[in-house]
N, C-alpha and C positions, 0 to 999 in steps of 0.2 A: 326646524327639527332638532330635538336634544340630541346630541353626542354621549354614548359612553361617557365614563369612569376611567382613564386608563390605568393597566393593570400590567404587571410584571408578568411574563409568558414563561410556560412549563411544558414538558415533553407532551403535555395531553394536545399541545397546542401546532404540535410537528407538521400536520397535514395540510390544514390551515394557513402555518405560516408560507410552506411550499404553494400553496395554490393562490395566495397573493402573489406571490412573487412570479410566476405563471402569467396572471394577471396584470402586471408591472412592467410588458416589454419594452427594452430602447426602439426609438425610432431613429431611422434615419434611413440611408440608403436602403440598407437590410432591418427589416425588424425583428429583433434578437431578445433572447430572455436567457437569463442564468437559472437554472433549474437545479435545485437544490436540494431533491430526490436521491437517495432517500431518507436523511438525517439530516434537516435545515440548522441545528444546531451544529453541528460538525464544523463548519466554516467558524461559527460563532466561540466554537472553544478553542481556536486559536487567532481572535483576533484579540493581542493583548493580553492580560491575567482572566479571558475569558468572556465573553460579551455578555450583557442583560440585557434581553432583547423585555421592550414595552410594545402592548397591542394594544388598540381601539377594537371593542364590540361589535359586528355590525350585523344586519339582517342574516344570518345561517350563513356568515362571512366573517372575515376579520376585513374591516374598515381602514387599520392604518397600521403600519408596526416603525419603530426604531431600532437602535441599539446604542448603548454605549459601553465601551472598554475602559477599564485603564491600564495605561501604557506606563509599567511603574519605573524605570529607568530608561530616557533617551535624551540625546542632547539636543539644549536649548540653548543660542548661545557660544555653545561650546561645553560645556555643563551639563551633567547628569542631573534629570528632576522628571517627576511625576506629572505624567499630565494626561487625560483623559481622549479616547477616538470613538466621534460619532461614527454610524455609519448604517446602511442598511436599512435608509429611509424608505417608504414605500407605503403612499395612500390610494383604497383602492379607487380603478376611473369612476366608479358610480359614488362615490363620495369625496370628490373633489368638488371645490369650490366651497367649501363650509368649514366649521373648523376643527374638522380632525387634526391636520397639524399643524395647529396653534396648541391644539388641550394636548398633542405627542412633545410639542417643545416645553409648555410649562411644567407638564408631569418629569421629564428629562432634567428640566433645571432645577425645580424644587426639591427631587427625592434622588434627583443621580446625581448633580453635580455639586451644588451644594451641599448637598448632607455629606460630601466625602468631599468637601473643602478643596477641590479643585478651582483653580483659576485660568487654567489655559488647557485645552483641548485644540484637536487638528480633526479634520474634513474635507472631502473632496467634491466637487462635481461636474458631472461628465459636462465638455463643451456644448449648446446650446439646447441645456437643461431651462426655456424660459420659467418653469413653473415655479424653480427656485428664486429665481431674479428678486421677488419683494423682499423673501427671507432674509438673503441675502444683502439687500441696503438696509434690511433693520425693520422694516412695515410689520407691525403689531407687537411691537417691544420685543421680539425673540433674541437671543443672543447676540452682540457684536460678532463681525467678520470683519476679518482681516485678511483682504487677498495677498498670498504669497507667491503669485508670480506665473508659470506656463506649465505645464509638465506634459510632457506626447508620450502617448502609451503606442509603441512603435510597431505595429504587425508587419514583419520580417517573413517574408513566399517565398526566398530563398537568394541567394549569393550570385550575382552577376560576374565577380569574379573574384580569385580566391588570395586573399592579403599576405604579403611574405612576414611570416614571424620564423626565418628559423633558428635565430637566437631562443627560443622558447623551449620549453618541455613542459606538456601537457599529460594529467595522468588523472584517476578518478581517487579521490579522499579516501585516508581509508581512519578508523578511530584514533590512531595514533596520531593525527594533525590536529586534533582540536585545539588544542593549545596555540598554535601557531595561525592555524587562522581565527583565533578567536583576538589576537595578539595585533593583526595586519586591520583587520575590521575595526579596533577601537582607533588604530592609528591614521587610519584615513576618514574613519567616518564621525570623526568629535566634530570637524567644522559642518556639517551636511544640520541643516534645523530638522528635528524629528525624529532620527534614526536612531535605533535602536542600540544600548546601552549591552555589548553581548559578555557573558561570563562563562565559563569551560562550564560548568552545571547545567545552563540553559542550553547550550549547544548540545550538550549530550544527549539530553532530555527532550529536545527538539527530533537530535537525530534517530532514535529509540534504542540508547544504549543506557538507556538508564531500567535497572530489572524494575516489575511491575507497572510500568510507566510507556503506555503508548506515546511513541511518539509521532509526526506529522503522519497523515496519511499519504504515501506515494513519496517519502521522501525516506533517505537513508544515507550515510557516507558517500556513496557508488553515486548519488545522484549530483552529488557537485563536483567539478572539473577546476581541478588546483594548475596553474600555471608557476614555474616556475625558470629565472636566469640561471646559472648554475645549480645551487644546492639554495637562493634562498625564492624564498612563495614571494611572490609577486601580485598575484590576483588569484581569483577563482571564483563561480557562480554556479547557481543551483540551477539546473534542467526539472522541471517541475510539471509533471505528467498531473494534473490534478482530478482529473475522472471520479476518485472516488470521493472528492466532496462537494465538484460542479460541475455540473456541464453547460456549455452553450447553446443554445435549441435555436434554429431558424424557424420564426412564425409564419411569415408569408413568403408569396411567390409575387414578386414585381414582374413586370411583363420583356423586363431586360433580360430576369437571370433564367432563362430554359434555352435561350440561345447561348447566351455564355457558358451553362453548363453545360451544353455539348460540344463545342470548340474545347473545351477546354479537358472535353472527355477523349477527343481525337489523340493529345497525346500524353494524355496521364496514364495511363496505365504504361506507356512505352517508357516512362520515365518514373515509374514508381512509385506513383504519386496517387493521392486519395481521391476518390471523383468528390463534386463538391455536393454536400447535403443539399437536400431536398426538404418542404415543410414538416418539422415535427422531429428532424433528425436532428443531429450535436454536429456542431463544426468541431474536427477535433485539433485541438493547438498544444503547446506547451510554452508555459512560462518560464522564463529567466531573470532570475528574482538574487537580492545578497550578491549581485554583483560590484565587487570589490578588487577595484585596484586603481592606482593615480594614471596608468597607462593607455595612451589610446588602443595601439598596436597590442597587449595584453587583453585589451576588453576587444576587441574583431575576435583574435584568435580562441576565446570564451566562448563568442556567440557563433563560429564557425565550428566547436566541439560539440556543442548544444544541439544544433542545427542536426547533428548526425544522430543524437537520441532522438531527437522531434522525428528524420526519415524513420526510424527503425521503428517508433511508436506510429505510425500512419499518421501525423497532423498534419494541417496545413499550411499552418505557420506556426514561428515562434511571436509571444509577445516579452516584452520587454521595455521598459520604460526609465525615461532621463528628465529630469531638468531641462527645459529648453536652453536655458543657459549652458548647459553641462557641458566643457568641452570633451568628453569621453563619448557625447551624442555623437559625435563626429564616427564612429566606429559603424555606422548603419549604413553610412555612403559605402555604395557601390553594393544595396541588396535591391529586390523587389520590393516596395514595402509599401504599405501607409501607413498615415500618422490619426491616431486619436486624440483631441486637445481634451487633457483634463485640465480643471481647475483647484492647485489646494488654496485653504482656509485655516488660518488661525481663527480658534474660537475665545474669545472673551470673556465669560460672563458676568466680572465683576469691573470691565473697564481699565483696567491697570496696566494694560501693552501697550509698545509702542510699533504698530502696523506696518512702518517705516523700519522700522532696525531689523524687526521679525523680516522684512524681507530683503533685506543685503544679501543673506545667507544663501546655497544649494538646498532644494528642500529633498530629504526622503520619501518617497511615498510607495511601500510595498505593495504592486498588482495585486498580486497571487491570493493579497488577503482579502479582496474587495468583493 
């Protein structure tokens, strides 16, 4: 059976894109979908200078979609330089096994990455992703990969018990700090491969203090928790309520979770706590993302600030994600948690990295935008 054309995606294509990705749920314990209702581009205009998301045609369906970004300042290295983030792969189940994405990698290589002279791009994929496996050793000439190593995207149910920081003073950002965390964030995060290159402009612009210029949705000064030892910043991260550009949807009922969800209803409400979705509903979480500081004890006392917008937003957890190397991962001992094994990816397309160097490094990989 011929495949599409593939073809650069436009607002007409909004409905569409949402109802693949519907169609696209993770499996595993729970089967879960990011639901992208009701502006699937929303997510897309802040991953990078903007993502251009590619589709495949299919039956009164879209077949397969991508995207790629470019990411015009992050360090590589240690080095500020341009480099391109796939992301937002997604072919649909009934057209698996053929080659939608083959004709999504070639169209991505020939007209996105090439034509704008990139040579290294970064990707991720969730822990036992098999479908990717061939892509990923290279089977039908798609791009080189270079794996970069572990990363646990860490879902945090709440603090077991509570860490002594009280050398610390904790407080919420207000515009007058951009400067200074903009100043802490290059200084820690030049050796991290990936991370974002940040400037007072971008962060303002981010935060939405720049006039005519929306900035993130759900996020604002008040959303990130500055730590500081005396008078100097120390660390600080963003509490990231993101509702209005995703949600999490539970698709099924396994035959474990109706008993667990009523234990677990015995004492949440005594404890203030959200009962847990049911199929169709959003689990609701908050991320913690642009966390920033060399400190273990700094980064608990972050995620214990955080933890307190997550109660007051009703989630269920916070996510937040480390390097498994990371020693700042260390900061999760002693909550409720599990772990998510993602996997990132140097991408190649012209053969000129070296796989090995690229991963000596801590890598960046921002949740929030995925």
């Amino acid at each position: 059976m011929s495949v599409a054309r593939p073809r650069w995606a436009g607002p007409a294509d909004n409905a569409a894109l949402i109802a693949l990705n519907r169609a696209c749920p993770m499996a595993g314990a729970l089967t879960l979908c990011f639901d992208r209702h009701p502006d699937y581009f929303a997510l897309s205009r802040l991953q990078g200078a903007g993502a251009e998301v590619l589709v495949v045609d299919g039956p009164g369906r879209l077949d397969g979609a991508a995207a790629v970004a470019a990411l015009p300042a992050v360090y590589v290295e240690g080095a500020p330089r341009e480099v391109f983030y796939a992301c937002d792969l997604r072919v649909h189940p009934q057209a698996r096994g053929g080659r939608v994405l083959k004709r999504l990698y070639d169209a991505l290589t020939d007209h996105g990455v090439h034509a704008r002279g990139w040579d290294l791009g970064v990707t991720a994929v969730m822990g036992g992703n098999a479908a990717m496996r061939p892509v990923l050793a290279g089977k039908g000439g798609v791009l080189h990969y270079h794996p970069l190593g572990l990363l646990h995207n860490h879902l945090l149910f709440g603090p077991l018990r509570r860490p002594r920081a009280g050398h610390l003073r904790l407080r919420r950002a207000t515009p007058a700090d951009v400067d200074a965390m903009v100043a802490l964030w290059n200084r820690l995060q030049c050796e991290r491969q990936f991370a974002p290159v940040w400037t007072p402009a971008w962060l303002r612009g981010w935060l939405g203090l720049v006039a005519d210029r929306p900035g993130a949705p759900g996020v604002g000064p008040e959303a990130y928790w500055l730590a500081f030892e005396g008078d100097a910043l120390v660390g600080f991260a963003l509490a990231w309520d993101q509702r209005a550009l995703k949600r999490l949807v539970l698709v099924d009922e396994p035959g474990w979770l109706p008993p667990v969800r009523a234990a677990w209803g015995l004492g949440a409400r005594a404890l203030g706590r959200p009962p847990l979705p049911r199929p169709g509903e959003a689990v609701p979480y908050v991320v913690v993302t642009h966390l920033c500081t060399g400190d273990v004890a700094v980064a608990g006392a972050l995620l214990q600030a955080a933890w307190g917008d997550a109660r007051a937003a009703g989630a269920l957890y916070l996510s937040v994600m480390f390097d498994a190397r990371d020693p700042l991962a260390a900061a999760v001992r002693g909550w409720l948690r599990a772990a998510v094994p993602i996997a990132p990816f140097a991408m190649d397309p012209l053969g000129r990295w070296d796989g090995e160097a690229l991963a000596r490094r801590l890598v960046y990989f921002d949740v929030g935008l995925v």
